[in-house]
C-alpha positions in Angstrom: 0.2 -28.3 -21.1 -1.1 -26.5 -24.1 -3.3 -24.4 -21.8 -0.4 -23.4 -19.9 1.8 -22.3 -22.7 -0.3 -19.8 -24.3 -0.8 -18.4 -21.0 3.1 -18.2 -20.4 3.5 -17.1 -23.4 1.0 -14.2 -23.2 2.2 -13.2 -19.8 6.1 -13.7 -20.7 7.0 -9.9 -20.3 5.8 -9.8 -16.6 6.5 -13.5 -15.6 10.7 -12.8 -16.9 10.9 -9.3 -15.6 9.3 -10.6 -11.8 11.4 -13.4 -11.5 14.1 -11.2 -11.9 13.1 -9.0 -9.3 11.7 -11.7 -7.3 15.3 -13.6 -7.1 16.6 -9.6 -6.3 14.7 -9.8 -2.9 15.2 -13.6 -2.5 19.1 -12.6 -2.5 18.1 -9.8 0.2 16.4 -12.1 2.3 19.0 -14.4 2.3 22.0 -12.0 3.1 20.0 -10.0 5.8 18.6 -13.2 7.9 22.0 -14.9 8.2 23.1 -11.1 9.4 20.0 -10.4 11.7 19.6 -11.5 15.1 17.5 -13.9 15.5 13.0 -14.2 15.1 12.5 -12.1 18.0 15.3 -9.2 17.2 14.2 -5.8 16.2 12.8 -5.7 12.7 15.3 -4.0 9.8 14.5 -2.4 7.1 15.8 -5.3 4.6 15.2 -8.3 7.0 12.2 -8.8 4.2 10.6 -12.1 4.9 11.3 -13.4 8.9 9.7 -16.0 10.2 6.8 -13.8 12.3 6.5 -10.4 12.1 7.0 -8.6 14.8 6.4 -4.8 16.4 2.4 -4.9 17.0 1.3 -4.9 20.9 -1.8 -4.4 22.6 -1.6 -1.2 24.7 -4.2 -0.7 27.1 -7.6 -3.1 26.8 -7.9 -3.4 23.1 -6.4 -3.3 19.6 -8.3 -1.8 16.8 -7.4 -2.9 12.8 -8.9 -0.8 9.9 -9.3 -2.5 6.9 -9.1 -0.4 3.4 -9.9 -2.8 0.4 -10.2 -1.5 -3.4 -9.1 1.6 -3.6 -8.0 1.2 -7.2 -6.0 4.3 -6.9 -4.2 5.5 -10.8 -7.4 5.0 -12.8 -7.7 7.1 -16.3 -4.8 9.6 -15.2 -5.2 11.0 -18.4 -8.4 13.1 -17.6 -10.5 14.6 -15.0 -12.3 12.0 -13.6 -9.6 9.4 -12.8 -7.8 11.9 -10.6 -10.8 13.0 -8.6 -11.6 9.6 -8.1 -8.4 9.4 -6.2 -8.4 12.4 -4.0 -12.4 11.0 -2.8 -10.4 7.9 -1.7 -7.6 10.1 0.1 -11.0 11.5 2.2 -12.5 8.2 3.1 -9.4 7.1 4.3 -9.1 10.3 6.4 -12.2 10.4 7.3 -12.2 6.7 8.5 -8.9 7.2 10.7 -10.2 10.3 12.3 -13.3 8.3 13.7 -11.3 5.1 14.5 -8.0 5.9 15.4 -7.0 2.6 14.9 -3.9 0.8 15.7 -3.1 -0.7 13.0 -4.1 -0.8 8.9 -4.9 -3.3 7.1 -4.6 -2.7 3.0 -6.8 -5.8 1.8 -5.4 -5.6 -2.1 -6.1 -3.7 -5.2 -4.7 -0.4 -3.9 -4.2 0.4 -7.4 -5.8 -0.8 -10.7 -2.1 -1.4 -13.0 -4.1 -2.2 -15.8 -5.4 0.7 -16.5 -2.1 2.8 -15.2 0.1 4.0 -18.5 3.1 5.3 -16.1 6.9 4.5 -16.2 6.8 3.5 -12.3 3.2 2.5 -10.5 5.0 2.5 -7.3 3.9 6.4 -6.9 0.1 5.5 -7.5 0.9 2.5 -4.4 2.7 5.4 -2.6 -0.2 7.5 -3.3 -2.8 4.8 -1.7 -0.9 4.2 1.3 0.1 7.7 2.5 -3.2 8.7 4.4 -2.3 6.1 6.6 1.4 7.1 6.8 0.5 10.9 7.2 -1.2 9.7 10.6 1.7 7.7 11.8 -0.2 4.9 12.0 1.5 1.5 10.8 0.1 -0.8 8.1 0.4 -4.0 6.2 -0.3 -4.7 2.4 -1.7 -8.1 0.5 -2.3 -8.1 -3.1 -5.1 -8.2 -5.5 -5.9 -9.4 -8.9 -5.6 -5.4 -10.1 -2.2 -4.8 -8.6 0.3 -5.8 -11.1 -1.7 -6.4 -13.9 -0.3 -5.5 -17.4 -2.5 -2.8 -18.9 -4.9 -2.6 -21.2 -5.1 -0.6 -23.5 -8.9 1.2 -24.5 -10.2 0.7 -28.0 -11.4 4.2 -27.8 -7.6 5.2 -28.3 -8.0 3.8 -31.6 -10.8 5.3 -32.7 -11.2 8.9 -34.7 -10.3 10.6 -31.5 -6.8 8.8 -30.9 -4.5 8.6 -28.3 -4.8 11.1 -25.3 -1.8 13.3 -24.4 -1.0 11.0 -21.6 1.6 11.7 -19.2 3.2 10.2 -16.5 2.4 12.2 -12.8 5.6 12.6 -10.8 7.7 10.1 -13.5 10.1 13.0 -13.4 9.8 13.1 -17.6 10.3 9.5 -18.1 8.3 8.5 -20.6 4.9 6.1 -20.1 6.2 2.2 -20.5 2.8 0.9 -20.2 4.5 -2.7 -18.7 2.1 -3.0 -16.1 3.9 -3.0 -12.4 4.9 -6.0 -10.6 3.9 -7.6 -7.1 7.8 -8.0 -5.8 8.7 -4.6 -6.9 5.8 -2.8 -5.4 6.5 -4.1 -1.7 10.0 -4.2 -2.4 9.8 -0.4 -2.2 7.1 -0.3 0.2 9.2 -1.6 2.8 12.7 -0.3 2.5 11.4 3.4 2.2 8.5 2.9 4.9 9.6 2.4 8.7 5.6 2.5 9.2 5.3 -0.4 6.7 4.8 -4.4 8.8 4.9 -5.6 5.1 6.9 -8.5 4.0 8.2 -10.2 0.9 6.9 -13.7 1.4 9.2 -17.0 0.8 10.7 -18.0 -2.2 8.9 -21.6 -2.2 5.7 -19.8 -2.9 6.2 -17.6 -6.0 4.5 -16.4 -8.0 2.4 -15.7 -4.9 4.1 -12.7 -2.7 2.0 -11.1 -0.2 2.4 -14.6 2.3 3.7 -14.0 6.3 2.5 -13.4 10.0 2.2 -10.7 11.9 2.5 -11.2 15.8 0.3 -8.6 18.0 1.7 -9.1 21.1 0.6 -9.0 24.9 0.6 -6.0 26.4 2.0 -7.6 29.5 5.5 -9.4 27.9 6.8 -8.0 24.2 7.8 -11.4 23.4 4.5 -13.3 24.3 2.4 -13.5 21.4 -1.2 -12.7 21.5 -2.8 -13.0 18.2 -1.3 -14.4 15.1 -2.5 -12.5 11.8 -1.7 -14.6 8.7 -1.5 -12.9 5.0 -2.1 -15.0 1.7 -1.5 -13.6 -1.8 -4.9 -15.1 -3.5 -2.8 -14.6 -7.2 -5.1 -12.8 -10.2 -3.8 -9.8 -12.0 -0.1 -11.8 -13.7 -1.3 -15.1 -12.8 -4.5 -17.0 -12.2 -6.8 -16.2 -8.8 -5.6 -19.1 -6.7 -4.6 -20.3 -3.1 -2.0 -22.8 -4.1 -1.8 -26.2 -2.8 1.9 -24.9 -1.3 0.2 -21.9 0.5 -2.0 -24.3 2.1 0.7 -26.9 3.4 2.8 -23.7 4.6 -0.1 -22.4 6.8 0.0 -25.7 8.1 3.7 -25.9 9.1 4.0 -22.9 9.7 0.7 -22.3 12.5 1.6 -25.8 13.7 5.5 -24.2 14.5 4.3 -21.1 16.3 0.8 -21.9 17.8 1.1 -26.0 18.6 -1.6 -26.0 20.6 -4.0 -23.8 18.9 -4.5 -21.7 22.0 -3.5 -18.4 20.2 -6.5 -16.6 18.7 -5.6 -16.8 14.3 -6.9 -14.0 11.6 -6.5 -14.9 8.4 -6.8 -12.2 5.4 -6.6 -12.3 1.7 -8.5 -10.6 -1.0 -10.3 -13.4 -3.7 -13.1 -14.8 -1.5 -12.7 -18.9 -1.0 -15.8 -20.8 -2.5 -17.1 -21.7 1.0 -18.0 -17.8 0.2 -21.0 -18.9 -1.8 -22.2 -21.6 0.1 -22.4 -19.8 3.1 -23.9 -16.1 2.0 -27.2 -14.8 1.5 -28.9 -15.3 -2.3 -27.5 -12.4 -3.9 -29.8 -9.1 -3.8 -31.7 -10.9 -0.5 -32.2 -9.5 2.6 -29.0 -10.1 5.0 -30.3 -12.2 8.1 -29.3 -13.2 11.3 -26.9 -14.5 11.7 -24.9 -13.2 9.5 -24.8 -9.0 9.6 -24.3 -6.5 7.3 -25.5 -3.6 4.9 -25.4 -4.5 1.1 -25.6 -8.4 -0.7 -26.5 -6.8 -4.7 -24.0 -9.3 -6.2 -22.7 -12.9 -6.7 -19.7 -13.9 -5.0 -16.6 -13.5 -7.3 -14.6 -16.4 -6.3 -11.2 -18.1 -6.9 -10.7 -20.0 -9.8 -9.6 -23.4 -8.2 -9.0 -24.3 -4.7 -6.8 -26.9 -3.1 -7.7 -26.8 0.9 -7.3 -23.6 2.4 -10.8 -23.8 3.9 -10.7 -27.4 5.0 -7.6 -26.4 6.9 -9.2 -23.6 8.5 -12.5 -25.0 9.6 -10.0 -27.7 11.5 -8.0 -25.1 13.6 -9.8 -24.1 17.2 -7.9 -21.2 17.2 -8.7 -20.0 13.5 -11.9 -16.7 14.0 -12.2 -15.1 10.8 -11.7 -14.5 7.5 -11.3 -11.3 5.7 -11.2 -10.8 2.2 -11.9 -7.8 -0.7 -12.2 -8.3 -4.0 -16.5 -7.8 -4.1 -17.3 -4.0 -4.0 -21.0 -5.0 -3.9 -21.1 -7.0 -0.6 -20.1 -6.2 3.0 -21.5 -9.0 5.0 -20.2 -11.2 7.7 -21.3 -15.1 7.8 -20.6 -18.0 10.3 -19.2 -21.1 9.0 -18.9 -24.0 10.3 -16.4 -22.9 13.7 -15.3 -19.6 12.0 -17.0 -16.6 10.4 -16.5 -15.6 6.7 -16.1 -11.6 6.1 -16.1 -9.1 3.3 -14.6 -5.9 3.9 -16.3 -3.0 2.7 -15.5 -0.8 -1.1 -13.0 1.9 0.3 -11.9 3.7 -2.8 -13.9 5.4 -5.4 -12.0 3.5 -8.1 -13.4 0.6 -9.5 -17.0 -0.3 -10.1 -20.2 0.5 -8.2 -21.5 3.3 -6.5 -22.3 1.7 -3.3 -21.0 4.4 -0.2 -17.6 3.7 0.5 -16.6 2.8 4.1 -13.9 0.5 5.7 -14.4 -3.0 8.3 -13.1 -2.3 11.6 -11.9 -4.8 14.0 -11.3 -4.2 17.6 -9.8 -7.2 19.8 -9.9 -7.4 23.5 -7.0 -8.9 25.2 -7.7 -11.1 28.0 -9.8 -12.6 27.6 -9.9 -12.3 23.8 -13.0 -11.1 22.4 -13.7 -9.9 18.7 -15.6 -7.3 17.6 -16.6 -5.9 13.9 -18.5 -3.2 12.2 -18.4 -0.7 9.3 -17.4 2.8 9.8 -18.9 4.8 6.4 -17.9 8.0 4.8 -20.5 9.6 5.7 -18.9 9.1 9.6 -21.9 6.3 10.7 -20.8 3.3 12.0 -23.4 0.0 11.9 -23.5 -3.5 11.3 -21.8 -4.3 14.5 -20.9 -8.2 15.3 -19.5 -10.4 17.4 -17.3 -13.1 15.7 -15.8 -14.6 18.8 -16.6 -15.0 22.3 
């Protein structure tokens, strides 16, 4: 209890001034489902949190998913280097849309690192990260990291002989810097009722202080309505609260896949961005060779995991219709592993925030309808493409 106190206490500011905005959106939610259609109608721009998102369909033989984790967009906007990191990120996402033309984007967390953002209004830096995507018309979906909303931190060096930078506050319009850090509700709040492109949803109530929770529907290319592939989104905490899966996310995967895929017969991604223990038990020794048959390009560090878990990967392993999971969060590994019935996948470093200096690149999925096949690799900066695997039948 103690514990939990002086971490309340420490993150007051950001735990009062989300709630706020949280129960702002929960009030949206509320208003705009009794007023909406129905599950299945057209999807509005407040309608923030239905049931299964819909608006994704296969067209043709296949559906393609690009996945851009860690950009870490915003980083030391007060000199040189932090904005030059940013515009390298704007090319590999460029460049990695040009060579994929995918269907569909996938923004795997940490599109921004708020702890190191002194600006009035970090939404810009998360409309910064996103708009490659949106300048190519292609739709996308958001989950958070442990970087996105958290408070910032101020550098001893601004205390030092030198003092505190001339810092200003890009597009703010001359508000001054508040330094509050940026919070998880607000950032998709905005994402989604100023982007039509945006497949992003405020997730329910029930599992604050987690956000980024809801389904996406891809559906057949043969009926709008018949659901193909279920993509499921978790919010794996870190940044104002600690890097967890919480026993409620668990028990709502289950009632939720349960409601719309009974039977299991519906092919299930799952994506979120603090890999699961099962993470370490199944890779390669860090800074080993990658072997069959698991694939991929880079292993030089330990799995970072979540703090505690409470059954997320017990649940998983149990559910036929459960393929893969995709997460972020390590900028030093790439690989893909099998587990048990389903494989375990990092993405790849996308943005040239954050730390390493591994080549950036994206994971690309590509999904064949009928029957369903899936198919992964990394497309690189550099325009190379390798570490291609199969990670279902």
């Amino acid at each position: 209890m103690e514990k939990s106190l002086k971490w309340f206490w420490k993150h007051r500011s950001v735990v009062l001034c989300t709630l706020a905005v949280f129960f702002t959106c929960s009030a949206t939610n509320t208003a705009e489902s009794l007023a909406s259609v129905g599950v299945g109608g057209t999807r509005r721009r407040n309608d923030l949190a239905p049931l299964v998102g819909k608006g994704l369909r296969f067209s043709g033989l296949s559906f393609r998913i690009a996945l851009f984790a860690d950009l870490h967009y915003g980083e030391n906007a007060w000199d040189d280097w932090g904005p030059k990191q940013d515009v390298k990120s704007d090319k590999v996402q460029s460049i990695v849309l040009d060579n994929e033309m995918p269907d569909f984007v996938i923004y795997l967390g940490d599109l921004i690192t708020a702890n190191n953002l002194p600006i009035h209004n970090a939404s810009l830096y998360w409309d910064r990260a996103i708009s490659p995507t949106r300048g190519k018309g292609i739709p996308w979906a958001i989950l958070f990291g442990n970087h996105d909303d958290a408070s910032f931190e101020w550098p001893l060096e601004w205390f030092s002989s030198a003092g505190i930078p001339d810092v200003h506050c890009p597009f703010a319009g001359g508000k001054s810097c508040s330094f509050r850090g940026t919070m998880r509700m607000e950032l998709v709040k905005e994402e989604i009722e100023n982007n039509i492109l945006s497949h992003s949803q405020c997730g329910p109530t029930e599992l604050w202080p987690g956000i980024s929770n809801y389904i996406l529907q891809i559906s057949s290319s043969k009926d709008p309505d018949l659901p193909s592939v279920f993509l499921y989104f978790l919010d794996s905490g870190g940044g104002s609260y600690p890097e967890v899966i919480s026993f409620a996310q668990v028990k709502w995967f289950k009632e939720k896949s349960r409601t719309i895929n009974p039977d299991a017969r519906i092919p299930e991604l799952i994506f979120w961005h603090i890999p699961s223990k099962a993470y370490k038990k199944v890779g390669p020794h860090p800074k080993s060779r990658i072997r069959s048959p698991c694939s991929g390009s880079i292993n030089d560090e330990e799995v970072a995991s979540q703090d505690v878990e409470w059954g997320m990967i017990d649940v998983l392993i149990n559910r036929s219709s459960v393929k893969a999971v995709f997460v972020g969060h390590n900028h030093g590994l790439d690989w893909c592993c099998p587990y048990k019935s389903l494989w375990l996948c990092f993405a790849r470093h996308t943005g040239y925030g954050g730390y390493g200096n591994w080549a950036r690149g994206a994971r690309i999925l590509e999904m064949k309808e009928d029957p369903f096949t899936l198919t992964s690799w990394l497309r690189m900066e550099d325009g190379s493409s390798h570490s291609y695997v199969k990670l279902s039948p």
